[in-house]
N, CA and C atoms of all chains as a GROMACS GRO file, in nm:
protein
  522
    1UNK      N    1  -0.284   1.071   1.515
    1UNK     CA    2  -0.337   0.946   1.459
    1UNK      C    3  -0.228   0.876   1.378
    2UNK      N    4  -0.263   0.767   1.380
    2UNK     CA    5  -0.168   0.652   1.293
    2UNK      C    6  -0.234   0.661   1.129
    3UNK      N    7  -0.111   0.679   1.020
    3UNK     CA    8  -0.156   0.672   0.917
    3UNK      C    9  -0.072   0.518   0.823
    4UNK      N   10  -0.126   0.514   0.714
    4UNK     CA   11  -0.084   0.397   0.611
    4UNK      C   12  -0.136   0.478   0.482
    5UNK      N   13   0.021   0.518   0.373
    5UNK     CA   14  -0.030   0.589   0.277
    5UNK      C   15   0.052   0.451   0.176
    6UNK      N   16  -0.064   0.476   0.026
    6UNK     CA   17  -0.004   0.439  -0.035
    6UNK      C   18  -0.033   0.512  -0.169
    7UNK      N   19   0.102   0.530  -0.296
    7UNK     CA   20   0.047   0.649  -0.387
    7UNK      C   21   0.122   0.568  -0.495
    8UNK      N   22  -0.012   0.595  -0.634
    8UNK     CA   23   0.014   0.541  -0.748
    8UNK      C   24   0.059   0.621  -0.878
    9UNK      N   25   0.158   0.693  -0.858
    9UNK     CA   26   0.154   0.832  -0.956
    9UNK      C   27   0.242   0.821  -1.055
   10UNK      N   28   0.204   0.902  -1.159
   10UNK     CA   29   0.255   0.862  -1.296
   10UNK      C   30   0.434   0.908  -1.238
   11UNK      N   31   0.559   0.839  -1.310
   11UNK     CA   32   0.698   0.847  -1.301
   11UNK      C   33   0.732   0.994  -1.303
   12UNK      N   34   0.657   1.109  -1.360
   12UNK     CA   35   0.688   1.233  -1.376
   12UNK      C   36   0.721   1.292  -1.225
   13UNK      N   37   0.557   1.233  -1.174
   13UNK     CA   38   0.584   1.290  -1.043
   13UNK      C   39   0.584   1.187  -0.936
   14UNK      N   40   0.654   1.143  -0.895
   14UNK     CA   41   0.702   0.990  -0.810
   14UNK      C   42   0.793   1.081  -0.736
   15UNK      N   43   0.913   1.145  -0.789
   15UNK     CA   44   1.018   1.203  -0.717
   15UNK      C   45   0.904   1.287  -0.600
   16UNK      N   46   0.853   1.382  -0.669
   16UNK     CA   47   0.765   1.516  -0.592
   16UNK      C   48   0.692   1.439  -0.459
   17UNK      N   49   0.619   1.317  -0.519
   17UNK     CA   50   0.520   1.243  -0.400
   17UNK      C   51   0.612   1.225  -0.345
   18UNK      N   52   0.718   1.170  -0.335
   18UNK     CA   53   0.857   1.072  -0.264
   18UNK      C   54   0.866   1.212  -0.109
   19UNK      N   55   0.904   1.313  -0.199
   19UNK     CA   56   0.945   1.439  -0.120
   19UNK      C   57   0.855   1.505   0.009
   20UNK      N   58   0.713   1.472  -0.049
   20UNK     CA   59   0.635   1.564   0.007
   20UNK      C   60   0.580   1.452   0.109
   21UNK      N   61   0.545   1.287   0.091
   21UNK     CA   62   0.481   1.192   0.201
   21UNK      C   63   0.668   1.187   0.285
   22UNK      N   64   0.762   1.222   0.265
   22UNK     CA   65   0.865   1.175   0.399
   22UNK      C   66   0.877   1.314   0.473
   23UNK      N   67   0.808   1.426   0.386
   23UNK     CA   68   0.827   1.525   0.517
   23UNK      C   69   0.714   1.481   0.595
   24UNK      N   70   0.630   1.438   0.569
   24UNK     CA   71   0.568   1.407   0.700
   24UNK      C   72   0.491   1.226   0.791
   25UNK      N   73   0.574   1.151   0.706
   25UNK     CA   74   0.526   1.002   0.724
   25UNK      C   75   0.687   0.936   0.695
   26UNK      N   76   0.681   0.793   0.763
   26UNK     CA   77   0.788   0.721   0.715
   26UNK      C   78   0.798   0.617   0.594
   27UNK      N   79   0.896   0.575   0.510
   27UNK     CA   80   0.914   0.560   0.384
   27UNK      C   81   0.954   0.422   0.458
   28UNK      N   82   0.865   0.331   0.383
   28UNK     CA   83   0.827   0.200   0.425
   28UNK      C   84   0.915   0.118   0.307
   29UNK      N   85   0.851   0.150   0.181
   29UNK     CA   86   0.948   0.100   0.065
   29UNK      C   87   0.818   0.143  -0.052
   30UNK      N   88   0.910   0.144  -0.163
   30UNK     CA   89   0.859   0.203  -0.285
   30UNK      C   90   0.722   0.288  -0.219
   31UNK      N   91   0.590   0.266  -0.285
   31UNK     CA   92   0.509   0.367  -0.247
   31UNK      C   93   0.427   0.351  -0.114
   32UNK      N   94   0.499   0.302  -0.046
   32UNK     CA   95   0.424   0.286   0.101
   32UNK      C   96   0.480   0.361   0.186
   33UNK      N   97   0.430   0.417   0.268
   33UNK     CA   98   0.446   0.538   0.354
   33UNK      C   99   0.367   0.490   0.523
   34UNK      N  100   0.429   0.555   0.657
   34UNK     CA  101   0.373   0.518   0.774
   34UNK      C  102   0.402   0.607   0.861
   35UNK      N  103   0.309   0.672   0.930
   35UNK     CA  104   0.374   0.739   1.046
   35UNK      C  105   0.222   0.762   1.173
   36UNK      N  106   0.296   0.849   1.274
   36UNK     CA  107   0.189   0.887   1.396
   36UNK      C  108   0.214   1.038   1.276
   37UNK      N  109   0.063   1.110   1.264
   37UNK     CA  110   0.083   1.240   1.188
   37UNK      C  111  -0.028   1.344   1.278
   38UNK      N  112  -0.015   1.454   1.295
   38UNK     CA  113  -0.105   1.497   1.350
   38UNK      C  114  -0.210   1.549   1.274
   39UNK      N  115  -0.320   1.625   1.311
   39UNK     CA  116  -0.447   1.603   1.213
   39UNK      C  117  -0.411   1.750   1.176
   40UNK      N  118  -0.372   1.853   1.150
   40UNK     CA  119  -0.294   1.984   1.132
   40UNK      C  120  -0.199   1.906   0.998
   41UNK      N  121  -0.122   1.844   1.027
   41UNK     CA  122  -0.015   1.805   0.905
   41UNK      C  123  -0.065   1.689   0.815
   42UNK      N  124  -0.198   1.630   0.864
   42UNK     CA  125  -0.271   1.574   0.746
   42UNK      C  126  -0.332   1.611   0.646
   43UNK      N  127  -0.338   1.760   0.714
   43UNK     CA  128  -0.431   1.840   0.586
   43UNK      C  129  -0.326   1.876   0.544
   44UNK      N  130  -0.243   1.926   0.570
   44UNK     CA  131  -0.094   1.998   0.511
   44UNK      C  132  -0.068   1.900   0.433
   45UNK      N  133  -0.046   1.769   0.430
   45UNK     CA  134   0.008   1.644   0.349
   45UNK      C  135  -0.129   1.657   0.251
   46UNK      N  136  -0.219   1.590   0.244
   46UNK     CA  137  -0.288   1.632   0.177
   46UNK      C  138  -0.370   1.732   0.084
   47UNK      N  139  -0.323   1.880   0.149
   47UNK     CA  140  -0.344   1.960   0.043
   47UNK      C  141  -0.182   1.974  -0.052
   48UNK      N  142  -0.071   1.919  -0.011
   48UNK     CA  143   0.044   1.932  -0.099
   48UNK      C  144   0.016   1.813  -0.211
   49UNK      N  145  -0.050   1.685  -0.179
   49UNK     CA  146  -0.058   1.605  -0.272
   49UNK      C  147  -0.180   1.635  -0.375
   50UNK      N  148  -0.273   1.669  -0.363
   50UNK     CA  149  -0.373   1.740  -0.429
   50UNK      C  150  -0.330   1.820  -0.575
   51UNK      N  151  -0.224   1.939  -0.500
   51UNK     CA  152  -0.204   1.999  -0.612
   51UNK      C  153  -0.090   1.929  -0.650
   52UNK      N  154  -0.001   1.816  -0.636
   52UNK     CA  155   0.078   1.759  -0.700
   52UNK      C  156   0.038   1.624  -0.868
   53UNK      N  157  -0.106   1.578  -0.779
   53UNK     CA  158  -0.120   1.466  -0.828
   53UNK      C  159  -0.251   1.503  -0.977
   54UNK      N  160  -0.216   1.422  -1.063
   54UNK     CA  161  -0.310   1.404  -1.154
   54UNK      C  162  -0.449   1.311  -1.120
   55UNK      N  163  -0.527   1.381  -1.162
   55UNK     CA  164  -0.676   1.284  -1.085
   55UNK      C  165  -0.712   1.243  -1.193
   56UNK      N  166  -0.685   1.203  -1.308
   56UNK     CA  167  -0.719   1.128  -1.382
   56UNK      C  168  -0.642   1.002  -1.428
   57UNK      N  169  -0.519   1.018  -1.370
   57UNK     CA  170  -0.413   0.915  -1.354
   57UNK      C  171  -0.337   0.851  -1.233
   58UNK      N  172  -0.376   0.933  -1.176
   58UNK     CA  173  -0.262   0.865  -0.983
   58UNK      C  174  -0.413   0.892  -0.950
   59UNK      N  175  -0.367   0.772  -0.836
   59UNK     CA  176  -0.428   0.766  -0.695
   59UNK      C  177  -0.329   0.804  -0.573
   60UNK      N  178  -0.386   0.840  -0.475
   60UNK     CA  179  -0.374   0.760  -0.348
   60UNK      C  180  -0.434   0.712  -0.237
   61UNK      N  181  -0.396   0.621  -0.119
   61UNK     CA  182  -0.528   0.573  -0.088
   61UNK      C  183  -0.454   0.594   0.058
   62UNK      N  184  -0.523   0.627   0.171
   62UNK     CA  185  -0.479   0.678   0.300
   62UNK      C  186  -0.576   0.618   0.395
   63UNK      N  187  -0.475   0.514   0.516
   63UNK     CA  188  -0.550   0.469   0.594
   63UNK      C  189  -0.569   0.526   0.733
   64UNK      N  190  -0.641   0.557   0.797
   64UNK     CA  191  -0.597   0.655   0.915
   64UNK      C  192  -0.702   0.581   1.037
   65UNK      N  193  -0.571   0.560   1.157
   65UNK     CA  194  -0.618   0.462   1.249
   65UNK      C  195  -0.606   0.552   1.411
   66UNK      N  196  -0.716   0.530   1.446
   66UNK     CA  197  -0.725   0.622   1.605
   66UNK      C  198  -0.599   0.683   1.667
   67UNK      N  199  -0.527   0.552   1.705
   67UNK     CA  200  -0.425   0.590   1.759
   67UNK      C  201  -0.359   0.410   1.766
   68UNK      N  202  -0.393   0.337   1.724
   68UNK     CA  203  -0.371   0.228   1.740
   68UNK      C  204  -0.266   0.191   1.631
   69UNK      N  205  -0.130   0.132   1.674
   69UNK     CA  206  -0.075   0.097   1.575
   69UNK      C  207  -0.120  -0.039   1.501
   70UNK      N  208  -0.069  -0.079   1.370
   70UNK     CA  209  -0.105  -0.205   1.358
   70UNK      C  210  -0.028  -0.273   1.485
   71UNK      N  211  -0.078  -0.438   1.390
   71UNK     CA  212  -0.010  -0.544   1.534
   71UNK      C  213   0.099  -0.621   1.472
   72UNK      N  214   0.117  -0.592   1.336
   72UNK     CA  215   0.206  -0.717   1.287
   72UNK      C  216   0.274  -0.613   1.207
   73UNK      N  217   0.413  -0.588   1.105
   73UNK     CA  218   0.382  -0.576   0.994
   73UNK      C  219   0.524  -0.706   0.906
   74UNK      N  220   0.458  -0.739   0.794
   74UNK     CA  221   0.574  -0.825   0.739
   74UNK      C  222   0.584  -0.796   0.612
   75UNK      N  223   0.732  -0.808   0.582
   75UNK     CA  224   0.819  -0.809   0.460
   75UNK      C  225   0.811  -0.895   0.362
   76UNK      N  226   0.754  -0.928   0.242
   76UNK     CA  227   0.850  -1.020   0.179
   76UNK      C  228   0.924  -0.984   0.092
   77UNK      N  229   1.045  -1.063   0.025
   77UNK     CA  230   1.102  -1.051  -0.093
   77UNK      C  231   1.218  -0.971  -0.066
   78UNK      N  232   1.187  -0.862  -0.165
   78UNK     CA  233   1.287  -0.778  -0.127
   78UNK      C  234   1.298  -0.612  -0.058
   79UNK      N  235   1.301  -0.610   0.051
   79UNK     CA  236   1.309  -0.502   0.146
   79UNK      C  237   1.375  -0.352   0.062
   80UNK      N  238   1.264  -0.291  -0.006
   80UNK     CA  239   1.308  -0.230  -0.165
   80UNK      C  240   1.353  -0.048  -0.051
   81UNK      N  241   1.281  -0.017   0.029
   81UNK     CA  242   1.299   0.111   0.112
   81UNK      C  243   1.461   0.122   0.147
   82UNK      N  244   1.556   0.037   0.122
   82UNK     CA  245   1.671   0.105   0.153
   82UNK      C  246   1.768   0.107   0.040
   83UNK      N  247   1.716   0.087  -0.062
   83UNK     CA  248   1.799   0.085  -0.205
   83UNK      C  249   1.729   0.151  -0.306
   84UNK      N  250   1.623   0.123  -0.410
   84UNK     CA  251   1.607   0.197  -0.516
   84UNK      C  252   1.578   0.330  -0.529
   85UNK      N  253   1.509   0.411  -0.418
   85UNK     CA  254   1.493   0.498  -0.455
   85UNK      C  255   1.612   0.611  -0.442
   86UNK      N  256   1.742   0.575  -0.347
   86UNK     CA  257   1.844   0.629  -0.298
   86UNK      C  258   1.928   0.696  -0.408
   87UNK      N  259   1.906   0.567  -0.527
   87UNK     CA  260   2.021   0.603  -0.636
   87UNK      C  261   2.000   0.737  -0.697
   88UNK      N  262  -0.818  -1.216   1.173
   88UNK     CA  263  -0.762  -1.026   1.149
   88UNK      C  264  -0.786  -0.964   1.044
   89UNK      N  265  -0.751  -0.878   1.059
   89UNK     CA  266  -0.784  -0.819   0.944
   89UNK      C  267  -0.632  -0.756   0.842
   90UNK      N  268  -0.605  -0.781   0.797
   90UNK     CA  269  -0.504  -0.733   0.677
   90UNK      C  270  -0.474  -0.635   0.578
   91UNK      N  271  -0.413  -0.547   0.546
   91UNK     CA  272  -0.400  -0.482   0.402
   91UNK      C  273  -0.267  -0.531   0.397
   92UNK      N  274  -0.260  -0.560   0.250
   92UNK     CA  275  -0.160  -0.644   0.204
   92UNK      C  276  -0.111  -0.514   0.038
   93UNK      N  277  -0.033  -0.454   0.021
   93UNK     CA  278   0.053  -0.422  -0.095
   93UNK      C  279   0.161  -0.465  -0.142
   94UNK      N  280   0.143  -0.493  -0.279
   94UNK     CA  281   0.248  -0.560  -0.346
   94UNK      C  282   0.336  -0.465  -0.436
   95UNK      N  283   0.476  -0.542  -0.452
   95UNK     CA  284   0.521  -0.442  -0.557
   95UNK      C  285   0.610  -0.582  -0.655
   96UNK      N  286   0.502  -0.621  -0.802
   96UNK     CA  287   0.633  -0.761  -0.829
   96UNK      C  288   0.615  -0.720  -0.994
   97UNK      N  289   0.720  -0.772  -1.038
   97UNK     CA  290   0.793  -0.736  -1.160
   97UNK      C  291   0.642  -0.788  -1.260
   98UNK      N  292   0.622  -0.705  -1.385
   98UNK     CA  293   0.523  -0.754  -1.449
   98UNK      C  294   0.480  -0.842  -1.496
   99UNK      N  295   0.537  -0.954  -1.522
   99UNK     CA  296   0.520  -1.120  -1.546
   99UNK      C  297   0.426  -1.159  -1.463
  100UNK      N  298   0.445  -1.137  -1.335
  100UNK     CA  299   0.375  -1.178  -1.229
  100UNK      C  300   0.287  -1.113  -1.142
  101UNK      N  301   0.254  -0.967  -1.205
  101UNK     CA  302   0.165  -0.904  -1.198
  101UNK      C  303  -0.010  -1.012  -1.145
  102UNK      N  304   0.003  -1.020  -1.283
  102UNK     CA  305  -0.122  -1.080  -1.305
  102UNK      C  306  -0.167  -1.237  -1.206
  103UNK      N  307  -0.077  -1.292  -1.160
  103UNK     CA  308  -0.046  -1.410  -1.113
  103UNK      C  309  -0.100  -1.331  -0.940
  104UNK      N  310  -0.020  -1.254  -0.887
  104UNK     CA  311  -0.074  -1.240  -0.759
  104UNK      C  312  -0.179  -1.137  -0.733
  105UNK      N  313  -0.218  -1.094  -0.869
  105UNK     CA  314  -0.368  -1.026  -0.830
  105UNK      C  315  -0.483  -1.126  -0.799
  106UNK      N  316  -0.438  -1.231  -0.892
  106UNK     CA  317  -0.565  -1.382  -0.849
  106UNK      C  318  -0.568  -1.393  -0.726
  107UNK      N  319  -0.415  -1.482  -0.708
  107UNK     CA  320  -0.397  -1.515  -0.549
  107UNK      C  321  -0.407  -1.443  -0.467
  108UNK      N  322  -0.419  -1.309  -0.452
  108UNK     CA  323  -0.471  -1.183  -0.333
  108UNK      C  324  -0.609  -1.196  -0.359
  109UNK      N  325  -0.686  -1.157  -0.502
  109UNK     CA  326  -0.814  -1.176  -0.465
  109UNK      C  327  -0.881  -1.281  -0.442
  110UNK      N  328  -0.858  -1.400  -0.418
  110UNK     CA  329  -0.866  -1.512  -0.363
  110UNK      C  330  -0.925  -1.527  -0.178
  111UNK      N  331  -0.828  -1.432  -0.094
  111UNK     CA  332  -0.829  -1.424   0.032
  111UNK      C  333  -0.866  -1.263   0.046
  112UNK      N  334  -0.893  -1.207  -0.062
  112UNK     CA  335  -0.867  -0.994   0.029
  112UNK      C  336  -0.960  -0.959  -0.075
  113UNK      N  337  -1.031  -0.824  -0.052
  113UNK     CA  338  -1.099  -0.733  -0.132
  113UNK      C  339  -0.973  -0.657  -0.204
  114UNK      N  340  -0.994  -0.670  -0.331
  114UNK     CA  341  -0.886  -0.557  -0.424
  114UNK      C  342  -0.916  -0.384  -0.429
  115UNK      N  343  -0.844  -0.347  -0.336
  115UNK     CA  344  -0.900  -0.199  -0.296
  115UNK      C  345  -0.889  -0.134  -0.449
  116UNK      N  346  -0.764  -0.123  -0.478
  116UNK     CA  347  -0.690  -0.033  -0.617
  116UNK      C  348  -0.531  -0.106  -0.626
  117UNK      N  349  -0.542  -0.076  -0.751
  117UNK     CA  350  -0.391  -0.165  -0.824
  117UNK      C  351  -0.342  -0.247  -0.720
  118UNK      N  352  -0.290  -0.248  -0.643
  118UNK     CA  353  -0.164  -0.336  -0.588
  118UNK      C  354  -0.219  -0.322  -0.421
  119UNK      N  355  -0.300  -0.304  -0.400
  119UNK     CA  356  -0.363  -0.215  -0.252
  119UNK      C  357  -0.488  -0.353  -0.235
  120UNK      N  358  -0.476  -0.456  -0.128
  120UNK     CA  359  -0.558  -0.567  -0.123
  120UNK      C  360  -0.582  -0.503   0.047
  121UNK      N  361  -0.720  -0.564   0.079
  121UNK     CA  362  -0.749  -0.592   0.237
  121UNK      C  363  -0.879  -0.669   0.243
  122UNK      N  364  -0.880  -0.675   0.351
  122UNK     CA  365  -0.985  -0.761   0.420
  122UNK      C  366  -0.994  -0.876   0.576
  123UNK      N  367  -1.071  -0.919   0.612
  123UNK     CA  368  -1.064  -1.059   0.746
  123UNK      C  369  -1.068  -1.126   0.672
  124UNK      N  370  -0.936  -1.172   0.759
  124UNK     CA  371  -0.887  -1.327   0.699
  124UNK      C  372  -0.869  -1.413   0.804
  125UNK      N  373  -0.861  -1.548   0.801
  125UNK     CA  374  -0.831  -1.633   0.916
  125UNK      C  375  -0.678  -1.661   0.935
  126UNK      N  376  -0.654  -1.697   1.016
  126UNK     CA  377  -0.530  -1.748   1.044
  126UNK      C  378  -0.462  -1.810   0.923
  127UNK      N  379  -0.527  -1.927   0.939
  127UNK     CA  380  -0.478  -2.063   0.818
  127UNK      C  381  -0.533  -2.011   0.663
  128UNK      N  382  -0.586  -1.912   0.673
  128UNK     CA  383  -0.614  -1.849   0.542
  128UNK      C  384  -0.458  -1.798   0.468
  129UNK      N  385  -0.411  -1.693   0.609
  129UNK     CA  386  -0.346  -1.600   0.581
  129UNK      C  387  -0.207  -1.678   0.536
  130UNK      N  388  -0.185  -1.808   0.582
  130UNK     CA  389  -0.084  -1.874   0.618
  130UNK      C  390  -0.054  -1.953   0.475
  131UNK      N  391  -0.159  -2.015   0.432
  131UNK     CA  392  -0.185  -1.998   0.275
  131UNK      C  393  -0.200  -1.887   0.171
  132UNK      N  394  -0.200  -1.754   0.186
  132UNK     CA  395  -0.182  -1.667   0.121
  132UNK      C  396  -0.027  -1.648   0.069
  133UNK      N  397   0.059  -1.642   0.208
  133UNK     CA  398   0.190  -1.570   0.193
  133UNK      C  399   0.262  -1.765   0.137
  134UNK      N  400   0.217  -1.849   0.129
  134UNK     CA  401   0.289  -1.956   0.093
  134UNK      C  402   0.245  -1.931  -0.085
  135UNK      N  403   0.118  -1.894  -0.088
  135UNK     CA  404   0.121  -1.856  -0.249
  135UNK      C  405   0.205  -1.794  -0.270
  136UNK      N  406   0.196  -1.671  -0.279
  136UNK     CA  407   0.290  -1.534  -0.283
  136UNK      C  408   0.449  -1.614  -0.276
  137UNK      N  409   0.431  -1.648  -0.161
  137UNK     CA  410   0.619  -1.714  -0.144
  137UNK      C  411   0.652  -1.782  -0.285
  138UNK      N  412   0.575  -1.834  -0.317
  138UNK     CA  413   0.558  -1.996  -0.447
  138UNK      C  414   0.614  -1.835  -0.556
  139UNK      N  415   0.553  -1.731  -0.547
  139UNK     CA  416   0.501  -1.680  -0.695
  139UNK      C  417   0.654  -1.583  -0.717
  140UNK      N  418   0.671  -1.498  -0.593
  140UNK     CA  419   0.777  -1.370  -0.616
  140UNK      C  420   0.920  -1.416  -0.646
  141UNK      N  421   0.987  -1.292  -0.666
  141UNK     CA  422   1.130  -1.348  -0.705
  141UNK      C  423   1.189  -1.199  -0.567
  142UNK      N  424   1.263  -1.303  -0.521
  142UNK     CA  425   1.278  -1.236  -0.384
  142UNK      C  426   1.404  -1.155  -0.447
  143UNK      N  427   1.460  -1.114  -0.530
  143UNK     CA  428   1.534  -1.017  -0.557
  143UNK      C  429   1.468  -0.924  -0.637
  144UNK      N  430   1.369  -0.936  -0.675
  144UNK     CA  431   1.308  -0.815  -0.737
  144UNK      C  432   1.130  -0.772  -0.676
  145UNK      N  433   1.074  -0.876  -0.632
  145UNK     CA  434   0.946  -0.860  -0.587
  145UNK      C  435   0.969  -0.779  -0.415
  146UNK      N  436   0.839  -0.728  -0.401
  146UNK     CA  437   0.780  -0.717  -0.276
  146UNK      C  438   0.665  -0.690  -0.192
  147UNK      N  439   0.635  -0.761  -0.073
  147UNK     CA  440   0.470  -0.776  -0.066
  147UNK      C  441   0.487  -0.702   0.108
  148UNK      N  442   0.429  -0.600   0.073
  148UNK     CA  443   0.398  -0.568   0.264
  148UNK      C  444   0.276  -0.617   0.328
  149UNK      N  445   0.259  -0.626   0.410
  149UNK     CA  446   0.121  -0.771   0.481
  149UNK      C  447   0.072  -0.667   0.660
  150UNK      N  448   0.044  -0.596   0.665
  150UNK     CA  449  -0.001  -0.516   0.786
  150UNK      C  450  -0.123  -0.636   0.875
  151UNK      N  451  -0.050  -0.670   0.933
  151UNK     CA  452  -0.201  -0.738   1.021
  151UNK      C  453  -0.226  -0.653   1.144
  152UNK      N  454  -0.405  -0.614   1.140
  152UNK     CA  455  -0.482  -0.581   1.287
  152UNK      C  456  -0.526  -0.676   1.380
  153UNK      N  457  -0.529  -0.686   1.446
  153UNK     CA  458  -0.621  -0.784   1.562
  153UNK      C  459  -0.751  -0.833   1.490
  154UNK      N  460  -0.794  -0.714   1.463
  154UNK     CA  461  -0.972  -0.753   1.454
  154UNK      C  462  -1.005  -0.601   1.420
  155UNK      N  463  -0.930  -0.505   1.473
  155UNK     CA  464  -0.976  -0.376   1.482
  155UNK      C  465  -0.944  -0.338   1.302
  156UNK      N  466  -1.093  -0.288   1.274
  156UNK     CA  467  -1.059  -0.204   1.121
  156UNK      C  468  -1.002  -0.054   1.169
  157UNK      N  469  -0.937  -0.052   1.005
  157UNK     CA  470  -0.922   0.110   1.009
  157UNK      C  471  -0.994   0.174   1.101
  158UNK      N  472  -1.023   0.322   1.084
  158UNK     CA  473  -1.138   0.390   1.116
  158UNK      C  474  -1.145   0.499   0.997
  159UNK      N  475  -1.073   0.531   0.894
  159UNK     CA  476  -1.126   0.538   0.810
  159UNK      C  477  -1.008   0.525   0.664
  160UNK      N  478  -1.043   0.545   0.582
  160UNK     CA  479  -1.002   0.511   0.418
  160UNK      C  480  -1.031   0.592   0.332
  161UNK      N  481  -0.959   0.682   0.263
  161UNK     CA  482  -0.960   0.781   0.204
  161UNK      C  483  -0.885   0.769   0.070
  162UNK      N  484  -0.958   0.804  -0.052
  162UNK     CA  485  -0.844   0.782  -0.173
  162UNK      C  486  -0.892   0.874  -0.276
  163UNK      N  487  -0.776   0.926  -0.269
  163UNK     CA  488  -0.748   1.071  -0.347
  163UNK      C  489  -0.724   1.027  -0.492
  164UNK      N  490  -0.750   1.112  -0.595
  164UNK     CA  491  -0.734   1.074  -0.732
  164UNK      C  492  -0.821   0.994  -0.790
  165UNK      N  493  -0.788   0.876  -0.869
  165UNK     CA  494  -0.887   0.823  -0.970
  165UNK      C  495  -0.855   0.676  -0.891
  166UNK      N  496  -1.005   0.669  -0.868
  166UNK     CA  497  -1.006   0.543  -0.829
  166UNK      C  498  -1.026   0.446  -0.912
  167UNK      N  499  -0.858   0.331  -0.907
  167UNK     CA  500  -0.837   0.260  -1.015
  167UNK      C  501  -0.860   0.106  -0.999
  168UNK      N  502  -0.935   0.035  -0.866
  168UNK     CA  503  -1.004  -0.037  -0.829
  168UNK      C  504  -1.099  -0.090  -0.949
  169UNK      N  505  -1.181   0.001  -0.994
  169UNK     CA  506  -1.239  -0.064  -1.150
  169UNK      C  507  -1.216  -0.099  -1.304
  170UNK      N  508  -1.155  -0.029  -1.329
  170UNK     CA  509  -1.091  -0.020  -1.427
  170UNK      C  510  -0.949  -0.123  -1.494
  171UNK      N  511  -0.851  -0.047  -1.482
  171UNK     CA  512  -0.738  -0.126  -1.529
  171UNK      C  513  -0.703  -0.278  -1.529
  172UNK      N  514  -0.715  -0.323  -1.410
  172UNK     CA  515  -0.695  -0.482  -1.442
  172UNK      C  516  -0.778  -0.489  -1.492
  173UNK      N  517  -0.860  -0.501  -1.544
  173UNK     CA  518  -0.992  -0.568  -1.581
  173UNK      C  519  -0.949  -0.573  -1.737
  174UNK      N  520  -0.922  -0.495  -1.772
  174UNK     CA  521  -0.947  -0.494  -1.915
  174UNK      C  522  -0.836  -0.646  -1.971
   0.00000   0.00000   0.00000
């Protein structure tokens, strides 16, 4: 299936989320995440973020699509996925 | 179509394109907008947005579907959809 993650987590753990959504999704820019994932490594992604994340302070919110990719996707501003988080 | 739209813009202007998103999209959580939109809707959305960001520091991702929704939506942690802006 096609996924769309996006994660709101306190700065402590930003690095950890960063680590754990590109082993298995692609890094879109800052907290947006995209990939084809299989339903085996969704639970795997999701039980690693579970015990990462604070539930009284982060979210995240996960869109999961048949198999259909979107049809569009667009940029504005500034295309942040190949610079800030690198440094 | 249908849209999810995430933003990422410097805090000044925070507040400025949460209007103008909820204007055209349902505000899922913080920075996380979707909904059907029309064409000439959408076309006026990103001319707001264009008007509002600072293209060296802002950024807005814009996913358009055909028509087809998700199939499903999942959000882990504290759902911050009620809360925070508001206050």
């Amino acid at each position: 299936m096609f996924v769309i993650l996006v994660y709101d987590v306190g700065e402590k753990r930003v690095g950890k989320a960063l680590k754990i959504c590109r082993k298995y999704l692609h890094w879109v820019q800052n907290s947006v995440f995209e990939g084809e994932i299989s339903k085996a490594n969704l639970v795997k992604l999701k039980k690693e973020l579970e015990m990462l994340i604070d539930n009284d302070e982060d979210s995240v919110i996960l869109y999961t699509f048949r198999s259909q990719k979107y049809t569009g996707r667009e940029i504005m501003g500034k295309e942040k996925a190949t610079t800030d988080f690198l440094i």
